[in-house]
C-alpha positions in Angstrom: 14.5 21.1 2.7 16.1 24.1 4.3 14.3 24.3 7.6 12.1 21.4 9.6 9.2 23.1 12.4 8.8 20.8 15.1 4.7 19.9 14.9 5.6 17.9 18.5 4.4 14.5 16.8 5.3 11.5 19.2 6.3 8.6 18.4 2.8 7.1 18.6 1.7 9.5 15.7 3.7 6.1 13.9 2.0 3.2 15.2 -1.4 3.2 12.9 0.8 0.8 10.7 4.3 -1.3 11.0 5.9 -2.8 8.3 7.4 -6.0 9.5 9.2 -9.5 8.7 7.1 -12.1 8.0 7.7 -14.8 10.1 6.8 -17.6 7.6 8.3 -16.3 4.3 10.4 -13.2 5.7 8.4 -10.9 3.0 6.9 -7.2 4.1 4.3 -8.0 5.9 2.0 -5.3 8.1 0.7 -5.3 11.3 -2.7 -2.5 11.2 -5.1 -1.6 13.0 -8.3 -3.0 12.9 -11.2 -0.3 13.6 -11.8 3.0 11.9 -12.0 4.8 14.6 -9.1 7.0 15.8 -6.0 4.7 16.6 -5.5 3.7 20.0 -2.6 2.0 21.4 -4.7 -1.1 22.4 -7.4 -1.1 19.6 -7.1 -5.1 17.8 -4.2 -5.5 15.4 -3.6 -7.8 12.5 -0.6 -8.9 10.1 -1.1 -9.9 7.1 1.8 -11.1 4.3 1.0 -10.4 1.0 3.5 -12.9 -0.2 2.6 -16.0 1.4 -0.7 -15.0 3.2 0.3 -15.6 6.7 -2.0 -13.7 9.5 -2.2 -13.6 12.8 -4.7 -11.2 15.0 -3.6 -9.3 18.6 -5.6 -8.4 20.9 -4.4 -7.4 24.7 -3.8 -4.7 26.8 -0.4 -4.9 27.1 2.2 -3.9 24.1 6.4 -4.1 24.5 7.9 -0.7 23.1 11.8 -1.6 23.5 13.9 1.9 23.0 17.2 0.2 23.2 16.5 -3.6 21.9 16.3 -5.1 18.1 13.6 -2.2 16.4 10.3 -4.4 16.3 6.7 -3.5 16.3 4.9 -3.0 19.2 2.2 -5.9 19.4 3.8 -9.2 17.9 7.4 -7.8 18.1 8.8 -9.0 14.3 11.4 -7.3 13.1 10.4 -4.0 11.7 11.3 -4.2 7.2 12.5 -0.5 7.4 16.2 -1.0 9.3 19.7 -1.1 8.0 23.1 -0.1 9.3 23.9 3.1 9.9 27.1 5.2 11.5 27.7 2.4 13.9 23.7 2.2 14.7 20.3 0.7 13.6 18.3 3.3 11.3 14.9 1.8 11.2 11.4 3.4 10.6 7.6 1.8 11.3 6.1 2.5 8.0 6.9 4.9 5.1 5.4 7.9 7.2 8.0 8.0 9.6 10.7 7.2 7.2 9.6 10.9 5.6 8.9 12.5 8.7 12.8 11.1 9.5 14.1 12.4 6.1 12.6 15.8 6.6 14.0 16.0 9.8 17.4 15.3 9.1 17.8 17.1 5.7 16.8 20.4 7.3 19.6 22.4 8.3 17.1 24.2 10.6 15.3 22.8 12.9 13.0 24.8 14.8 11.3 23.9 18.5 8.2 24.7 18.9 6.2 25.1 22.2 3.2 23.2 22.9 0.0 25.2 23.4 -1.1 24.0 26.5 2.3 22.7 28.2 4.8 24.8 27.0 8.7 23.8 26.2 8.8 19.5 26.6 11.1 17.1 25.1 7.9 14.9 24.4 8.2 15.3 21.0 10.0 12.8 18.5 12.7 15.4 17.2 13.3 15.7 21.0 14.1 12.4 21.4 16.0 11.3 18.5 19.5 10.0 19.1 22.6 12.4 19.0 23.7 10.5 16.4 20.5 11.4 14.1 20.3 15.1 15.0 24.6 15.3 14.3 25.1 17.3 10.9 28.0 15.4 10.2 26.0 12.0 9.8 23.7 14.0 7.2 24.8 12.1 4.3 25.4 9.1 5.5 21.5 8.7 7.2 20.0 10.4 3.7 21.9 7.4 1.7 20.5 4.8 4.2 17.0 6.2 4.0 17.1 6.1 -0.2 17.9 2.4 0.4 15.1 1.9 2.4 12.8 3.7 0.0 13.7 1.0 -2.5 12.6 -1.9 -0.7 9.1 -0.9 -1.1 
């Protein structure tokens, strides 16, 4: 990909679906949402393991989003399944979808800002806010490699 358009997703455009560590068997398991209706931060969640059939339901008002700590999800706080060592760092992603959304951000050797309608310039966006280390050139390779490994775990 030669060039990436900033769309000004968040990070929340991420959170319909985590892929997590089981805390039983240590398998993929995946915390979703519950209801059909548009996601909401505090709609019900469930887990579910595949592997060893493991569940567990959340329901609150109150979720942890931890910037700087181990990457987890949001409601039961397992270990996210997409993370592995990269240029010093954590790369992780929530589901598939952002492990693309990643790839096709750091693959472009273009990346364009765009301005939102309404609001104008923000670093509210997700390519905003990604780590130096992401948006560097020089780690290109290195975070392309890490996210074809990740690809093969599922």
């Amino acid at each position: 990909m030669d060039s990436f358009r900033d769309r000004l997703e968040t990070i929340d455009a991420f959170q319909d679906e985590f892929w997590v560590r089981c805390p039983r068997c240590q398998a993929r398991a995946i915390v979703r949402c519950l209801t059909d209706e548009p996601v909401s931060l505090f709609a019900p969640r469930r887990i579910a393991c595949g592997q060893c059939g493991f569940s567990n339901n959340w329901n609150s008002t109150a979720i942890a989003r931890d910037w700087h700590g181990a990457p987890t999800d949001w409601y039961f706080r397992y270990p996210l399944w997409l993370q592995t060592p990269c240029c010093g760092e954590i790369l992780w992603a929530y589901n598939p979808r952002h492990l693309d959304w990643l790839a096709d951000f750091v693959e472009a050797k273009l990346r364009s800002p765009h301005p939102d309608p309404q609001r104008g310039w923000s670093n509210r966006s997700l390519a905003a806010r990604l780590p130096k280390w992401m948006q560097s050139r020089k780690n290109r390779a290195a975070i392309l490699q890490a996210i074809a490994q990740l690809r093969q775990s599922y």
